[in-house]
TORPA-4810 file (N, C-alpha, C, O; in nm, 3 decimals):
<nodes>
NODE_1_-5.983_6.008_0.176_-5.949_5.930_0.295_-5.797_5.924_0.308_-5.717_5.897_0.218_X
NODE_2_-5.767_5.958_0.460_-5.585_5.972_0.457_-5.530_5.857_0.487_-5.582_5.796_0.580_X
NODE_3_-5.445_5.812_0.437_-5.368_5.711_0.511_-5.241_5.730_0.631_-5.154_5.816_0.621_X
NODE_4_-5.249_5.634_0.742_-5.212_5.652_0.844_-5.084_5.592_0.840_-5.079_5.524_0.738_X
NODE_5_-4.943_5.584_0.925_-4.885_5.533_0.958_-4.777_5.589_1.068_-4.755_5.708_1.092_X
NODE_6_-4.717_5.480_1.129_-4.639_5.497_1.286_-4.486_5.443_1.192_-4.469_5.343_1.122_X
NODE_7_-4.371_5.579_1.237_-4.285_5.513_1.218_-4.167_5.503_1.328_-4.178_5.599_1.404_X
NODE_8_-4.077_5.436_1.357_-3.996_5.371_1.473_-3.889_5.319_1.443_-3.860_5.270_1.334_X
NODE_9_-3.801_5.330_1.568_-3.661_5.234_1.574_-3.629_5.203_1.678_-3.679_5.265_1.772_X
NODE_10_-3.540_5.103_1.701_-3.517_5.040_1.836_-3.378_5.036_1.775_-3.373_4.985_1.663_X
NODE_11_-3.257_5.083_1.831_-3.110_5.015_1.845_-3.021_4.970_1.988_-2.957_5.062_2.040_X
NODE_12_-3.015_4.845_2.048_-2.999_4.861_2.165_-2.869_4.694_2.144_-2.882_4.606_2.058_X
NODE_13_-2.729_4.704_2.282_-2.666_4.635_2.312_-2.706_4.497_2.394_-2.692_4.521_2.514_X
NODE_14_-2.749_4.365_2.375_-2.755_4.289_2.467_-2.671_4.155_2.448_-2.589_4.138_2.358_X
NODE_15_-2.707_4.049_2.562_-2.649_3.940_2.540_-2.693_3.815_2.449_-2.811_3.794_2.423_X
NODE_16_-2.588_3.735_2.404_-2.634_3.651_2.264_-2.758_3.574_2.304_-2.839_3.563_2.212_X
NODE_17_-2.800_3.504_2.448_-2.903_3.469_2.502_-3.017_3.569_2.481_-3.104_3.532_2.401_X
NODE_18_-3.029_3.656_2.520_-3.104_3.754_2.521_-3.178_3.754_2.329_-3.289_3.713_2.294_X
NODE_19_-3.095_3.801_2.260_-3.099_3.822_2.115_-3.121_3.694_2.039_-3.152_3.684_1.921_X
NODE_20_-3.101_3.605_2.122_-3.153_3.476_2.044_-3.316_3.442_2.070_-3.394_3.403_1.983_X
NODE_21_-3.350_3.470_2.220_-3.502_3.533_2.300_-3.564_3.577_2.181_-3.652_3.529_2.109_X
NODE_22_-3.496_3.683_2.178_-3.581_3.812_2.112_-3.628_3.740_1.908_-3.723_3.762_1.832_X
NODE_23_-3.513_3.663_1.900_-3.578_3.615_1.743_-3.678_3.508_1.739_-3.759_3.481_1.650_X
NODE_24_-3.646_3.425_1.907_-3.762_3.301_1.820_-3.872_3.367_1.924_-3.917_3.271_1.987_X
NODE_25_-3.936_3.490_1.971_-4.042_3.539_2.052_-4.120_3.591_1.889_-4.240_3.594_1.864_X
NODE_26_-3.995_3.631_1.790_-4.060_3.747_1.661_-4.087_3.610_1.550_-4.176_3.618_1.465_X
NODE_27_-4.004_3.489_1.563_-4.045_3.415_1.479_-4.161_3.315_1.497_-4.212_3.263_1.397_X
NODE_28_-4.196_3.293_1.598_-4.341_3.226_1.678_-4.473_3.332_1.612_-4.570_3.295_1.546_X
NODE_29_-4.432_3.497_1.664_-4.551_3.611_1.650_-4.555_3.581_1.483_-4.670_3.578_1.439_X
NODE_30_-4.472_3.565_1.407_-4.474_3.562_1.265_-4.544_3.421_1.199_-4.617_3.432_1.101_X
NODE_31_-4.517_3.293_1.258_-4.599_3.206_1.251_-4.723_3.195_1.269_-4.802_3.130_1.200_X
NODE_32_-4.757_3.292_1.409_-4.926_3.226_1.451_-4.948_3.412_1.375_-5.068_3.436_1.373_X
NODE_33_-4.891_3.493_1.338_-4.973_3.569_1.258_-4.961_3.506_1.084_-4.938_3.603_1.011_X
NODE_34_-4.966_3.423_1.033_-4.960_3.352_0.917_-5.003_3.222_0.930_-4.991_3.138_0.842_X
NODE_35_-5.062_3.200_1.054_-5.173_3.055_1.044_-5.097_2.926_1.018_-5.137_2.819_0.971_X
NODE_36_-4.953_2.972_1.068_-4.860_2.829_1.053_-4.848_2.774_1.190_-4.944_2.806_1.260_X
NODE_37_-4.744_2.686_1.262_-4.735_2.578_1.313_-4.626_2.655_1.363_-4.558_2.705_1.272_X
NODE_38_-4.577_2.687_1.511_-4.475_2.753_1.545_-4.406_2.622_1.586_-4.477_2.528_1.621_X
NODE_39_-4.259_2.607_1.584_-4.167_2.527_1.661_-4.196_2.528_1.802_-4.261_2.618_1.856_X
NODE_40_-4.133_2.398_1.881_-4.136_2.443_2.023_-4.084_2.557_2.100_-3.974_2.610_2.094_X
NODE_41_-4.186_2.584_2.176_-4.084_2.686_2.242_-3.982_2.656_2.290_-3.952_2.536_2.287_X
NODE_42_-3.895_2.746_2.351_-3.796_2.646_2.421_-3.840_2.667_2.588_-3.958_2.691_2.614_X
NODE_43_-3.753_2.658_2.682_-3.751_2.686_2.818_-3.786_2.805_2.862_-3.864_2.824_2.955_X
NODE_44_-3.707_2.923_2.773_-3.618_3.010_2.848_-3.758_3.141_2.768_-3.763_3.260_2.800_X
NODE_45_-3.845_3.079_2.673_-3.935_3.146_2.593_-4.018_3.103_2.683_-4.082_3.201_2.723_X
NODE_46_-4.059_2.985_2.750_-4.171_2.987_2.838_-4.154_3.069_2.931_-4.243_3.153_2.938_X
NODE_47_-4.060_3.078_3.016_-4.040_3.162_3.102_-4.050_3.326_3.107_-4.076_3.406_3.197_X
NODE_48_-4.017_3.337_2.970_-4.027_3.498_2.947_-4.136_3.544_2.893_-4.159_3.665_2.887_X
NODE_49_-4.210_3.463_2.850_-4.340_3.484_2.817_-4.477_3.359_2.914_-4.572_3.307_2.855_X
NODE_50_-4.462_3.350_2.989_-4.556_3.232_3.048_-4.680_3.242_3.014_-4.737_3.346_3.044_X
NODE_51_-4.758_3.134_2.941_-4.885_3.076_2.892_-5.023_3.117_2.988_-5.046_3.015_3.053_X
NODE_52_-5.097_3.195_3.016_-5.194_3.240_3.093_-5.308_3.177_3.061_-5.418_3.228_3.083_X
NODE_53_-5.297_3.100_3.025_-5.440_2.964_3.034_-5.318_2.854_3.005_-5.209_2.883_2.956_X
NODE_54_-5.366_2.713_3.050_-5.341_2.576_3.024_-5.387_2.555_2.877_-5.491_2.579_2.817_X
NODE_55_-5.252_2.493_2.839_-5.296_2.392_2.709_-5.231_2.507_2.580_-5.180_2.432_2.497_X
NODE_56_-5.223_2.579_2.556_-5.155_2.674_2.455_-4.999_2.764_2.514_-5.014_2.839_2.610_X
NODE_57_-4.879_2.754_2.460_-4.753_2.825_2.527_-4.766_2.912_2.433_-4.697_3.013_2.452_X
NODE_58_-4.819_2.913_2.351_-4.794_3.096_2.295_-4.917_3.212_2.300_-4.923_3.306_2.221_X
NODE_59_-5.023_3.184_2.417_-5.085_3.262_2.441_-4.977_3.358_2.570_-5.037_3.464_2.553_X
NODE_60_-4.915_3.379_2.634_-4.835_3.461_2.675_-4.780_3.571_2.564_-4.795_3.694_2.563_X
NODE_61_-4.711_3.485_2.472_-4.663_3.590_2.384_-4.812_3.661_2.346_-4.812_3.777_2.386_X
NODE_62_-4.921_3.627_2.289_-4.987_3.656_2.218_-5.063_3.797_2.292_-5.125_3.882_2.227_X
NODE_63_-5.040_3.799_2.458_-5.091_3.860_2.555_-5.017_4.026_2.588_-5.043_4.110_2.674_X
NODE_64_-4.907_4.023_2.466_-4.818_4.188_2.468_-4.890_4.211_2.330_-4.806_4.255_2.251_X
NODE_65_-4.967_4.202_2.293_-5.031_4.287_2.150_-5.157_4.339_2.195_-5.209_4.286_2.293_X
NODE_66_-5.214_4.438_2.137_-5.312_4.521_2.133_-5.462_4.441_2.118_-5.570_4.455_2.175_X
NODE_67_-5.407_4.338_1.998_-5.527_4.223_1.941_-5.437_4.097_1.921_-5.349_4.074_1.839_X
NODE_68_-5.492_4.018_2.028_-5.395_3.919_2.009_-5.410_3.831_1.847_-5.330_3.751_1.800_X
NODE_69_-5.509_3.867_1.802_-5.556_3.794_1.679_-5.428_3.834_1.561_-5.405_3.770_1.459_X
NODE_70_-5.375_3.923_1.597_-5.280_3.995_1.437_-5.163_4.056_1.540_-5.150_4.175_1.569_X
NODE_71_-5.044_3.897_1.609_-4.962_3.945_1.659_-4.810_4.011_1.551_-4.709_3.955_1.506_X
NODE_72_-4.864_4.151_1.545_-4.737_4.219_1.492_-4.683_4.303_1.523_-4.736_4.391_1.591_X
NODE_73_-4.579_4.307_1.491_-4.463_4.420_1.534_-4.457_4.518_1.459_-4.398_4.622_1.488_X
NODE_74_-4.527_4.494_1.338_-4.485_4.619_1.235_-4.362_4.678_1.208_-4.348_4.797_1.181_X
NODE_75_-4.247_4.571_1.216_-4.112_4.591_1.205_-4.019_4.489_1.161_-4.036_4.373_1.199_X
NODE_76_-3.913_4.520_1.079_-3.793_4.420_1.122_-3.712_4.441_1.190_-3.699_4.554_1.237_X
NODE_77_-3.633_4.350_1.217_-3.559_4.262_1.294_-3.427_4.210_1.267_-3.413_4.099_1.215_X
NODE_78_-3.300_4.308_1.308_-3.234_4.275_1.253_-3.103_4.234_1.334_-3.059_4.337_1.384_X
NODE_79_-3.020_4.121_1.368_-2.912_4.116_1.477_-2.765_4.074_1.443_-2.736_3.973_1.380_X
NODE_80_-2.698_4.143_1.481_-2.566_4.143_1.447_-2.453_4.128_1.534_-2.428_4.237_1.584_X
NODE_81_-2.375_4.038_1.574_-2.242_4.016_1.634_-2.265_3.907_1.705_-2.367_3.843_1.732_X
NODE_82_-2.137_3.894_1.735_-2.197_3.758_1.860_-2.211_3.764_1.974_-2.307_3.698_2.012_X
NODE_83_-2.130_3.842_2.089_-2.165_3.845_2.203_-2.075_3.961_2.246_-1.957_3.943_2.216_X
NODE_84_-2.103_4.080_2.313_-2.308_4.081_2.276_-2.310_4.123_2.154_-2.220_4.140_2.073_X
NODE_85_-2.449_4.141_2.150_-2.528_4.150_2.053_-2.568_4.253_1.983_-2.652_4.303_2.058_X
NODE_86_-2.561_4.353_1.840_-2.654_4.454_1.832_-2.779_4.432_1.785_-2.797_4.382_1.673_X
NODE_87_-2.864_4.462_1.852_-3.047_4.434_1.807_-3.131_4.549_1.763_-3.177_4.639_1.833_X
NODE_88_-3.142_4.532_1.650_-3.258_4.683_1.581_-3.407_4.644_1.518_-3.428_4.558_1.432_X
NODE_89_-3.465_4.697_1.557_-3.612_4.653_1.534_-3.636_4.834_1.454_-3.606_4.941_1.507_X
NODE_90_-3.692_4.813_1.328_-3.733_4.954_1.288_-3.833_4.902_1.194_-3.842_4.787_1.152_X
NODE_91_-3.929_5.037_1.159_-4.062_4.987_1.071_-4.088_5.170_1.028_-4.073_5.277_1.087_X
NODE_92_-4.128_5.129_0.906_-4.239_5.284_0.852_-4.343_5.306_0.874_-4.377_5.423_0.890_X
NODE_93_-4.439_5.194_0.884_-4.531_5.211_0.779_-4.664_5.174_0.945_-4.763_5.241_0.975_X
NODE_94_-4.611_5.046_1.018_-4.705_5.011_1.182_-4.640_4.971_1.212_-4.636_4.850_1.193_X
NODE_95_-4.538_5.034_1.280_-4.440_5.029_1.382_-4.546_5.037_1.531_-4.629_5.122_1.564_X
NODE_96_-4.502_4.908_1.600_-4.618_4.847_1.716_-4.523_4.941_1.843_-4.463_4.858_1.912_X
NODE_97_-4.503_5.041_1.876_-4.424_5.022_2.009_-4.444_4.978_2.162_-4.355_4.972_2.248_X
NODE_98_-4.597_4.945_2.180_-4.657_4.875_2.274_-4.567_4.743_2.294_-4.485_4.720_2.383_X
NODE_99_-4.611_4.658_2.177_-4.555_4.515_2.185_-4.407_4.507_2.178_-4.336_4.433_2.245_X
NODE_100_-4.369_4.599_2.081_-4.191_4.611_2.125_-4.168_4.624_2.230_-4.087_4.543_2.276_X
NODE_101_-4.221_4.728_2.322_-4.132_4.744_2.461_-4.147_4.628_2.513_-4.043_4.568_2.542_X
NODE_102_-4.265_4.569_2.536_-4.255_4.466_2.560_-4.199_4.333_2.566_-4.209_4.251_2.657_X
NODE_103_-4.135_4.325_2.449_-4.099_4.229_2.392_-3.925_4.267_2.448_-3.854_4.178_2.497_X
NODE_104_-3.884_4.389_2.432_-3.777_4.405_2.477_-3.759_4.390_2.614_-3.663_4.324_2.653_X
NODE_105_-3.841_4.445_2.699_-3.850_4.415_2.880_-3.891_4.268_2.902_-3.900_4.245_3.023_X
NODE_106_-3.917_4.165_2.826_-3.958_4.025_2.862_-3.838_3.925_2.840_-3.815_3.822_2.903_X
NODE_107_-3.747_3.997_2.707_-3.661_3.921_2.664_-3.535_3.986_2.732_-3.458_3.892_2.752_X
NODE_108_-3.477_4.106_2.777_-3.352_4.136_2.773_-3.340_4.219_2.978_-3.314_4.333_3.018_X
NODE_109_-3.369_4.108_3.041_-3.386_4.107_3.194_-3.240_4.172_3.187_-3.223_4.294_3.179_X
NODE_110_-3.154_4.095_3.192_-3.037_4.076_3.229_-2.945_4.256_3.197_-2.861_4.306_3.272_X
NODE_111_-3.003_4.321_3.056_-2.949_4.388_2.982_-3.022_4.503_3.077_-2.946_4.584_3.130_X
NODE_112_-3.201_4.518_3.107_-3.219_4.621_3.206_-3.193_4.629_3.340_-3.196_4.740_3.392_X
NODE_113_-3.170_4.538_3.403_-3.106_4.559_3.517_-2.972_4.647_3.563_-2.937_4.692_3.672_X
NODE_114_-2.908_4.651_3.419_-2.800_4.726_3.445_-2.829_4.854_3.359_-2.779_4.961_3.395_X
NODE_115_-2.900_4.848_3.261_-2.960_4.998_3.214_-3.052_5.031_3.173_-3.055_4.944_3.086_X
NODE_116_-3.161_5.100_3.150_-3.295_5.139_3.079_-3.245_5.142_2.916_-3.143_5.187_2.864_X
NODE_117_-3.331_5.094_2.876_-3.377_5.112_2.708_-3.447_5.223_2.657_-3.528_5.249_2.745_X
NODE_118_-3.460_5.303_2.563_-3.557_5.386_2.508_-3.572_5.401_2.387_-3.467_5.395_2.323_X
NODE_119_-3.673_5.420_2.325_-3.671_5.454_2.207_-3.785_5.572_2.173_-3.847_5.615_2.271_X
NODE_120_-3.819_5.631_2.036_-3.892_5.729_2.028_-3.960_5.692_1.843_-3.898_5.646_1.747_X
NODE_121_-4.076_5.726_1.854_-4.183_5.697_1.726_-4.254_5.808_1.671_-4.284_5.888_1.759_X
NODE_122_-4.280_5.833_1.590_-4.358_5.950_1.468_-4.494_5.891_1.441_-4.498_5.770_1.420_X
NODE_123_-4.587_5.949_1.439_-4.715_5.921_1.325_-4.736_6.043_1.266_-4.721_6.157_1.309_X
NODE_124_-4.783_5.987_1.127_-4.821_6.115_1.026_-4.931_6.004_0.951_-4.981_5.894_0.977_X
NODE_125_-4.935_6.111_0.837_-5.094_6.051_0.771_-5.016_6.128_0.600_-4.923_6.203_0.570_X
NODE_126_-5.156_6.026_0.508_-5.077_6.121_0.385_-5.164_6.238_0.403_-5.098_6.315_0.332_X
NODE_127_-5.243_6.295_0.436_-5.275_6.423_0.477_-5.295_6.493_0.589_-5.384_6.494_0.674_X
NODE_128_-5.123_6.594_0.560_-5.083_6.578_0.741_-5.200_6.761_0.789_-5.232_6.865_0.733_X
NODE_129_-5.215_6.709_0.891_-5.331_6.838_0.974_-5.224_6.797_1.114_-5.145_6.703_1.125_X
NODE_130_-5.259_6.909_1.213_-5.180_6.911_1.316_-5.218_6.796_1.403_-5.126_6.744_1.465_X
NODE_131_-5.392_6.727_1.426_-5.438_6.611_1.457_-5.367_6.481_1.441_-5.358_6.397_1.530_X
NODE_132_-5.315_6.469_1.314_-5.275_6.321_1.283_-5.112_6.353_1.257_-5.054_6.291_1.168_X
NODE_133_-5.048_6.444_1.330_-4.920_6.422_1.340_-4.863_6.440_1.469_-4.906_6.517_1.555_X
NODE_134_-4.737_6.345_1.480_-4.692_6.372_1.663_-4.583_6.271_1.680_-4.497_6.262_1.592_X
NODE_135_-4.579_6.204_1.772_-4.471_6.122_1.778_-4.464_6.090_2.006_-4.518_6.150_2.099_X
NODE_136_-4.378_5.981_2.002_-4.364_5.937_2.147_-4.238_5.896_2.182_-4.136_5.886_2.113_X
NODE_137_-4.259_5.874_2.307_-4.103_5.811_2.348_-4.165_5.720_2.436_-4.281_5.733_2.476_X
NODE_138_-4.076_5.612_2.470_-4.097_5.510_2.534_-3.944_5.470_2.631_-3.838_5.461_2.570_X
NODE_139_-3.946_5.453_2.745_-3.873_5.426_2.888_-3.887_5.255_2.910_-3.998_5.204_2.927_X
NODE_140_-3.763_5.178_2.907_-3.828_5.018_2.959_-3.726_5.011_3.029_-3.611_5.004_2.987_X
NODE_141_-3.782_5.016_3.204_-3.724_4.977_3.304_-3.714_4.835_3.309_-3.787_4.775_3.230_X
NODE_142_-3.637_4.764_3.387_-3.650_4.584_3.456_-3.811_4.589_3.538_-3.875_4.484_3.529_X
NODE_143_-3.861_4.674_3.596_-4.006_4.682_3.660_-4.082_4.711_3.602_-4.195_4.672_3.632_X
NODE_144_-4.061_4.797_3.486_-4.170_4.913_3.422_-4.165_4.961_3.310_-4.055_4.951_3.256_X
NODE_145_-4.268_5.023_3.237_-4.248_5.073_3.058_-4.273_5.212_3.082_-4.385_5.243_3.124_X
NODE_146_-4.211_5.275_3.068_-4.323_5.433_3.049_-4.308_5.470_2.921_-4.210_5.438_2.854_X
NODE_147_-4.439_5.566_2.864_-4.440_5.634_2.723_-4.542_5.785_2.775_-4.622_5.827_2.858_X
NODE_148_-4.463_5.821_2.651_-4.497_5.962_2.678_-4.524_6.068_2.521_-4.496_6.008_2.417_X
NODE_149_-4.552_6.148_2.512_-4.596_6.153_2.360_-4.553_6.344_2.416_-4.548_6.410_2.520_X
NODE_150_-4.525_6.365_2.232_-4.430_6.473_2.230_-4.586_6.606_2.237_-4.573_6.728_2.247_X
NODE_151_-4.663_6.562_2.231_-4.798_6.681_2.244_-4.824_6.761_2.416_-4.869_6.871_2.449_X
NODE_152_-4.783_6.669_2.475_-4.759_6.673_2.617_-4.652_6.735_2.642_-4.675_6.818_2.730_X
NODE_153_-4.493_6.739_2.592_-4.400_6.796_2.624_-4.414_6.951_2.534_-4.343_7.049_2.557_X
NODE_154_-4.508_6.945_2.443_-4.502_7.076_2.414_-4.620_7.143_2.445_-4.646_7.252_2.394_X
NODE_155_-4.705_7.077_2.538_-4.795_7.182_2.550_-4.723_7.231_2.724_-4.746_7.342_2.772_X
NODE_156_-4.632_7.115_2.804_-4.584_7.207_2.927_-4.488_7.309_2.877_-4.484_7.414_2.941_X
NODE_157_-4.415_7.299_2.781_-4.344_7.410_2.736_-4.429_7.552_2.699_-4.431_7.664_2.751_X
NODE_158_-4.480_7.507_2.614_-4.614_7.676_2.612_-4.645_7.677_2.760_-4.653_7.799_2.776_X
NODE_159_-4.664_7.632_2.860_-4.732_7.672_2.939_-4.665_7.812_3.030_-4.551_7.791_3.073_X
NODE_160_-4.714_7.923_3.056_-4.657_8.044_3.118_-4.555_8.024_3.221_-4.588_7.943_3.307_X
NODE_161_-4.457_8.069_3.232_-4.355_8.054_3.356_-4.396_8.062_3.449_-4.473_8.158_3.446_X
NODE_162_-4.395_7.994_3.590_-4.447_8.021_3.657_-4.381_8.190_3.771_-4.269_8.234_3.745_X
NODE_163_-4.455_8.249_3.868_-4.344_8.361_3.869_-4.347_8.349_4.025_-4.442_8.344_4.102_X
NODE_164_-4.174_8.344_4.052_-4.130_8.310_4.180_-4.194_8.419_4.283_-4.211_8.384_4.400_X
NODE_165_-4.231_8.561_4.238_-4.267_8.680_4.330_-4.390_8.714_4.377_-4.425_8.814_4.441_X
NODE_166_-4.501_8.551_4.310_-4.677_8.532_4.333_-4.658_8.565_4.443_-4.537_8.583_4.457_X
NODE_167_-4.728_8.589_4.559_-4.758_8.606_4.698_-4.823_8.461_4.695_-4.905_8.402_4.625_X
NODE_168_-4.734_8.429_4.819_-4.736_8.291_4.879_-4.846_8.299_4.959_-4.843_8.395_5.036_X
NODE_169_-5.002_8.188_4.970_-5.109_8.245_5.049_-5.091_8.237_5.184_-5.193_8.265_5.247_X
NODE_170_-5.001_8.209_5.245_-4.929_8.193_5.416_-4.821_8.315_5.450_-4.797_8.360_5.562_X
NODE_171_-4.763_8.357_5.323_-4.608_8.406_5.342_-4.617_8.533_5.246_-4.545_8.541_5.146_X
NODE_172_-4.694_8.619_5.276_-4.702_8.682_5.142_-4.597_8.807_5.109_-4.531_8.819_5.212_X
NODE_173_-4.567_8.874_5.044_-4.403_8.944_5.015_-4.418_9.037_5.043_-4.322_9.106_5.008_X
NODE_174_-4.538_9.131_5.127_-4.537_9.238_5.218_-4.478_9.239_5.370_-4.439_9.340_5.428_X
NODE_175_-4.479_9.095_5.428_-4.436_9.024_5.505_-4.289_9.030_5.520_-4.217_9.080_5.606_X
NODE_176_-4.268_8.967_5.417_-4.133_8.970_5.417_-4.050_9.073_5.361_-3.930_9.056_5.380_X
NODE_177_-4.092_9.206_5.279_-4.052_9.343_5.287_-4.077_9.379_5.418_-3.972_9.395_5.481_X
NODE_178_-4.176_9.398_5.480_-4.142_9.462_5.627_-3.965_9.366_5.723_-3.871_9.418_5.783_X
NODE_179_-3.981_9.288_5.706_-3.903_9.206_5.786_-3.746_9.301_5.733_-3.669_9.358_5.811_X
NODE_180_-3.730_9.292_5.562_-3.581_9.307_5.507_-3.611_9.460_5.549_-3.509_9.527_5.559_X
NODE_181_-3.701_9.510_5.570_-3.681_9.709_5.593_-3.650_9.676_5.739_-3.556_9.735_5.790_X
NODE_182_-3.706_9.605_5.798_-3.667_9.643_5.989_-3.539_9.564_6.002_-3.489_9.546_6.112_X
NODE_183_-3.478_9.509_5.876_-3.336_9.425_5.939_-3.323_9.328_5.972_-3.212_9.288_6.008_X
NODE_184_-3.449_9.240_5.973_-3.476_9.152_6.096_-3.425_8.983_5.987_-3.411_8.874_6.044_X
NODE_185_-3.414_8.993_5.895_-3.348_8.905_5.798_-3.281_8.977_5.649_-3.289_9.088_5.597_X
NODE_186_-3.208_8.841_5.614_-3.150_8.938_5.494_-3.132_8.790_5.409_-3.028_8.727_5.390_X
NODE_187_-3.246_8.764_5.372_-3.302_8.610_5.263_-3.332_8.672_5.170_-3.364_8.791_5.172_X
NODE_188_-3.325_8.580_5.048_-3.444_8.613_4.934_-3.572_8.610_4.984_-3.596_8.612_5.105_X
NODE_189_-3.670_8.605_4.884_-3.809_8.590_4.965_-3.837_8.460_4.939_-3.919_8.417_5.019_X
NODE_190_-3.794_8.364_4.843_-3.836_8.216_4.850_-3.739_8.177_4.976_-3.803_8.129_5.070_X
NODE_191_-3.610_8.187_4.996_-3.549_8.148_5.091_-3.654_8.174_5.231_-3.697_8.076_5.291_X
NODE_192_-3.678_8.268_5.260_-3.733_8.332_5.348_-3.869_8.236_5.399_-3.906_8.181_5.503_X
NODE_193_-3.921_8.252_5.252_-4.066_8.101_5.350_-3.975_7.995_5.320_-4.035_7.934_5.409_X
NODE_194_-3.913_7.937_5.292_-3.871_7.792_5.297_-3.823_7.781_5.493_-3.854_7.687_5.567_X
NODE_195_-3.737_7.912_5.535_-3.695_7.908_5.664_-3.829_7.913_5.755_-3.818_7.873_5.870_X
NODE_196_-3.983_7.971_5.701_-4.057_7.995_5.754_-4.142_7.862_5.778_-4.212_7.855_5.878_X
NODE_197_-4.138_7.786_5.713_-4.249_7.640_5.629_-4.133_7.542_5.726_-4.168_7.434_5.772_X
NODE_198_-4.021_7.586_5.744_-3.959_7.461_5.781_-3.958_7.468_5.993_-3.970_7.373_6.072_X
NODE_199_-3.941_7.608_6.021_-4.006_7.632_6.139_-4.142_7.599_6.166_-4.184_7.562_6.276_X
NODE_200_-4.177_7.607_6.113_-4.299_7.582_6.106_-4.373_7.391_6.067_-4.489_7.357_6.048_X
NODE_201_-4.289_7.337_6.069_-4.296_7.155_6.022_-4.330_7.143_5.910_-4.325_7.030_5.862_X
NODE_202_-4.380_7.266_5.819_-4.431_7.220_5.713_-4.355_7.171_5.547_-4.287_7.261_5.497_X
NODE_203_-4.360_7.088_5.495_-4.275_7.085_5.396_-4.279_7.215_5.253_-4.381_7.265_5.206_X
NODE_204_-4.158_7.240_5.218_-4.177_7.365_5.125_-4.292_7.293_4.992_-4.330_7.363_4.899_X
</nodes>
C-alpha cells in the first residue's frame, strides 16, 4: 500500500491587517480542529468569513474545507515584518490548496485588488507510477480562484500542431491559388479568408 502526499508553498506581500486576518482565520481552524474553545472572533473575521447558519461564527470558516469536520491546511504558517507583511504558508506531506486559496482570497481583499496571487503544488506517492504523480497551479483573483493541473498542460502540448494550410470548409486554398495565379490578390491565404469572413460579416 503506497503512501500519498501533496506538497506546496504560498509566498506572497500583504498588509499587517490582512496578515493578522490570515493568523487568527489559521488559529480558530487549529482550535476547532483540536476540539478546543476558539477566542472571539473579531469583526473584521466575521466579515471575511460570514457564519452561514445562526448561532455558530466559525461555521463560515469551516465552509472553505473539503470536510468541514478536519479543518486543515496541511501547512505552516509563517509571517514576517511589519507592514507589509511577508506571508508563507508551505506543507509536505497535505498541503490543502483548496482551503488556502481560499483563505488567501477571503483574507487579503485589499492585496488582490491590486494583484493576483498564485501558487503551484506536487503530489507523489511512496510508489511513484505515472497515475499518482503530477502537480497544479492555482490563480486567486479579488472575484475568482482558478486551478489547473500540469496533466492538462502537457497533454495540449503533445497535442499535433495544428496546420495553417488545412483547407478552410468555406475558403478552400484552390480558391485562393486561382485568385494569386489570375493577380486578382496578393495575401497570404489565412490573410485572404480573414478579408473574405470579414466581407462577408462573419467573424474569423
Amino acid at each position: 500500500m503506497a503512501d500519498h502526499y501533496v506538497q506546496g508553498s504560498v509566498a506572497l506581500t500583504c498588509t499587517a491587517r490582512e496578515a493578522a486576518l490570515i493568523e487568527e482565520a489559521w488559529q480558530h481552524a487549529a482550535d476547532l480542529d483540536n476540539d478546543g474553545a476558539p477566542g472571539d472572533p473579531s469583526a473584521e473575521f466575521l466579515a471575511a468569513f460570514p457564519p452561514v447558519e445562526l448561532g455558530d461564527p466559525f461555521n463560515g470558516l469551516l465552509a472553505i474545507f473539503d470536510d468541514p469536520r478536519f479543518p486543515r491546511f496541511g501547512a505552516e504558517l509563517q509571517v514576517t515584518g511589519a507592514d507589509p507583511c511577508m506571508v508563507s504558508i508551505y506543507g509536505d506531506s497535505d498541503f490543502q490548496p483548496d482551503a488556502i486559496a481560499a483563505l488567501i482570497q477571503r483574507c487579503c481583499r485589499q492585496t488582490l485588488s491590486e494583484a493576483p496571487i498564485g501558487f503551484t503544488w506536487s503530489y507523489g506517492s511512496s510508489r511513484p507510477r505515472p497515475e499518482d504523480t503530477g502537480g497544479g497551479w492555482c490563480a486567486i483573483f479579488a472575484d475568482r480562484i482558478e486551478f489547473g493541473e500540469t496533466a492538462e498542460g502537457l497533454s495540449k502540448a503533445l497535442q499535433p500542431a495544428a496546420d495553417p494550410w488545412s483547407d478552410h470548409p468555406v475558403h478552400p486554398v484552390s480558391d485562393w491559388k486561382t485568385e494569386v495565379a489570375n493577380d486578382e490578390i496578393r495575401l497570404g491565404y489565412l490573410a485572404w479568408i480573414a478579408i473574405r469572413q470579414s466581407s462577408a460579416g462573419v467573424a474569423p
